[in-house]
C-alpha positions in Angstrom: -9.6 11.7 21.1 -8.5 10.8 17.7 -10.3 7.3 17.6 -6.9 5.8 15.8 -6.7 2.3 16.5 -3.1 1.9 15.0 -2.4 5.4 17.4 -3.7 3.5 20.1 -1.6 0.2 19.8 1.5 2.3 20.0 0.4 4.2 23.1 -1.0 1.0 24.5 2.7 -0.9 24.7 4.3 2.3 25.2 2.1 1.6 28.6 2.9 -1.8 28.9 6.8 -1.6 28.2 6.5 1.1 31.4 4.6 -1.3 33.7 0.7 0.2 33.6 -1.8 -2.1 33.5 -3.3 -2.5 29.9 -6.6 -3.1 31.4 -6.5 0.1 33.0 -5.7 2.0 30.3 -7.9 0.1 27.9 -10.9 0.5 30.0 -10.3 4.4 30.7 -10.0 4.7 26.6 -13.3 2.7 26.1 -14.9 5.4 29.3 -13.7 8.5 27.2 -15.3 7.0 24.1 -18.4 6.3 25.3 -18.6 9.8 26.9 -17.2 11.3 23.3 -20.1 9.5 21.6 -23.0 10.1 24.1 -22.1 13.8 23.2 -22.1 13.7 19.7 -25.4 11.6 19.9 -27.0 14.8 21.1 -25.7 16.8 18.1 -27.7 13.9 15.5 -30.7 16.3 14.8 -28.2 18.6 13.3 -26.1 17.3 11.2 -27.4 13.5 10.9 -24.4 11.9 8.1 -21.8 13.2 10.2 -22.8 12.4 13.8 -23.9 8.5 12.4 -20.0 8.2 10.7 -18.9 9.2 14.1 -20.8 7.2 16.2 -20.1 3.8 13.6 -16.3 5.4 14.3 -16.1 5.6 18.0 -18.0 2.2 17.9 -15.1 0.6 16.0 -13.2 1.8 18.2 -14.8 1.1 21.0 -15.6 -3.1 19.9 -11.3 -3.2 19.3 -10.6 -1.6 22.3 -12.7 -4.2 24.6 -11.4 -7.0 23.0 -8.1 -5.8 24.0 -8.9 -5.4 27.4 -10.7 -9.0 27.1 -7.4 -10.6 25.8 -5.4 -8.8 28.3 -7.6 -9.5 31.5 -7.4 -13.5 29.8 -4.0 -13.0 29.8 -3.3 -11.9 33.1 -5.5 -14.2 34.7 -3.8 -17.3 33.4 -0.6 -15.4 34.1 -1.3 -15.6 37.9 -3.1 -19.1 37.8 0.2 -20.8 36.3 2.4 -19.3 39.0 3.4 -21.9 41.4 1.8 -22.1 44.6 
């Protein structure tokens, strides 16, 4: 993981324009960065400046990510409550 939030836009409608989910794919991102992070967490006793840049990193990350998959969950949701019955 590259924790580029730009990258990840790109790759994110790249998924849409081919009919995934975004949720999906947003909440599998934010799963792989909290596993990435829980990781480096382990590594903070030895190299303390790097692992806390990397954690406030994958955070950012992280926080953009969700509220991604919060505006896309919204947006689905009153996607299929304006369909007619």
């Amino acid at each position: 993981m590259d924790f580029d939030i730009p990258e990840f836009k790109k790759r994110l409608e790249r998924e849409r324009i081919t009919g995934n989910a975004p949720a999906e794919v947003i909440q599998q991102e934010i799963r792989q960065a909290e596993e990435v992070k829980a990781g480096i967490s382990e590594e903070n006793d030895h190299a303390s400046e790097f692992v806390s840049e990397a954690i406030n990193r994958i955070d950012t990350y992280t926080f953009s990510s969700s509220m991604k998959w919060r505006k896309s969950t919204i947006r689905q949701i009153l996607i299929w409550i304006s369909r007619p019955i």
